[in-house]
C-alpha positions as CSV (number, residue, x, y, z in Angstrom):
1,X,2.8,41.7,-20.7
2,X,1.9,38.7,-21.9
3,X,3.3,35.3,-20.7
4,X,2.7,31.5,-22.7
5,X,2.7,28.6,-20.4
6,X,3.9,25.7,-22.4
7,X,4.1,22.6,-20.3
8,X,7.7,21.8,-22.1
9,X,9.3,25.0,-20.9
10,X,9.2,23.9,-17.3
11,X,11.6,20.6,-16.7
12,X,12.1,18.0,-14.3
13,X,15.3,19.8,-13.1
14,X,13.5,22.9,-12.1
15,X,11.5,20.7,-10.2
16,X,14.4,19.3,-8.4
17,X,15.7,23.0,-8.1
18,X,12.9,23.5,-5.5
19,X,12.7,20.0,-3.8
20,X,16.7,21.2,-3.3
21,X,16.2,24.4,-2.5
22,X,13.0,23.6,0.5
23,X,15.0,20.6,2.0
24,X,18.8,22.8,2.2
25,X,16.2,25.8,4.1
26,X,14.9,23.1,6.5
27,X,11.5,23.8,5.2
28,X,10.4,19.8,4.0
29,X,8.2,19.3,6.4
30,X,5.9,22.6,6.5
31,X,6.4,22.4,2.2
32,X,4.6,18.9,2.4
33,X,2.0,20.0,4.4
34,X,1.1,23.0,2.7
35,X,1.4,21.4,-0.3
36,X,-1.2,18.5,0.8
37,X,-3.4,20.8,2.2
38,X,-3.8,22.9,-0.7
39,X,-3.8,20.5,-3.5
40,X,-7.4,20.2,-3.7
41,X,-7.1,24.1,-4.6
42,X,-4.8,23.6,-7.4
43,X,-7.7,23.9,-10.1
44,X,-8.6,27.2,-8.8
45,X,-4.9,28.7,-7.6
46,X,-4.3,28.0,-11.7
47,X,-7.0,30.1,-12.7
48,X,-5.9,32.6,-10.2
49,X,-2.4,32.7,-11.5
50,X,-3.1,32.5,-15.0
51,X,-5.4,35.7,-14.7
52,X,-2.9,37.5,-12.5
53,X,0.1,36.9,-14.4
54,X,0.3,40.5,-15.7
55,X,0.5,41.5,-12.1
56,X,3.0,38.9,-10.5
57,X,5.3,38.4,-13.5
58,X,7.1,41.6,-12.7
59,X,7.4,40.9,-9.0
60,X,8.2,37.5,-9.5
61,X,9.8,37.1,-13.0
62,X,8.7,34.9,-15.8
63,X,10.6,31.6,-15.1
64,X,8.8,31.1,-11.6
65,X,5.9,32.2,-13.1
66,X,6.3,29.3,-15.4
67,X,7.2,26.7,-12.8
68,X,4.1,28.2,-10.5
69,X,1.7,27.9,-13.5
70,X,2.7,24.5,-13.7
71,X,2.7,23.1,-10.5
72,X,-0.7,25.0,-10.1
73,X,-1.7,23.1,-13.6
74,X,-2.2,19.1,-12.2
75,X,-2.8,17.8,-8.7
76,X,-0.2,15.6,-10.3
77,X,2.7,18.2,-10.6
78,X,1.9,18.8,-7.0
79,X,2.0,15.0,-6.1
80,X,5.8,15.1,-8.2
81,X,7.2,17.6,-6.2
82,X,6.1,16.3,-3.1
83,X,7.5,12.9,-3.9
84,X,11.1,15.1,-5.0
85,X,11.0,17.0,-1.5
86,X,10.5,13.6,0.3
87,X,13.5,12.1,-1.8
88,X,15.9,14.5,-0.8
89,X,14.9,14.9,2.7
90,X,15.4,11.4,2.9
91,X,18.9,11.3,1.1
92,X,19.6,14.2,3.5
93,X,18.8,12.1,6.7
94,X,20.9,9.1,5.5
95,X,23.6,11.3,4.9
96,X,23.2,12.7,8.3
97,X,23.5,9.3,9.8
């Protein structure tokens, strides 16, 4: 099984899928610290992923595969979605209020 990681196949929306999905768990806080913590790993997490795709794409399914591979791909993917995930918890705490 074979999957192609094309930056273009992963948008901005499935981006803001997660950032939604983390802040509606409750989970923005421990996201944003796992994710600063292990953003210096991102180089070799991507190399781990790409070489284990065959293994993970049937427990995991090709389109999170893709939007793993490229979060995993730039420390700057990683910065975006921790930006979105701070955005909505925000916009969640104003609404609170």
């Amino acid at each position: 099984m074979q999957l192609q990681y094309s930056e273009h196949e992963v948008n901005a929306s499935d981006l803001n899928n997660l950032a939604n999905e983390v802040c509606k768990r409750g989970l923005a806080v421990p996201a944003i610290f796992f994710l600063e913590l292990h953003k210096p790993w991102t180089t070799v997490a991507f190399s781990a992923a790409s070489i284990s795709v065959p293994l993970l794409v049937p427990l995991f399914g090709p389109k999170l595969m893709r939007l793993a591979l490229h979060l995993l791909s730039s420390r700057d993917n990683v910065e975006q979605l921790i930006r979105m995930i701070e955005i909505r918890q925000s916009e969640i705490q104003v609404r609170r209020s």
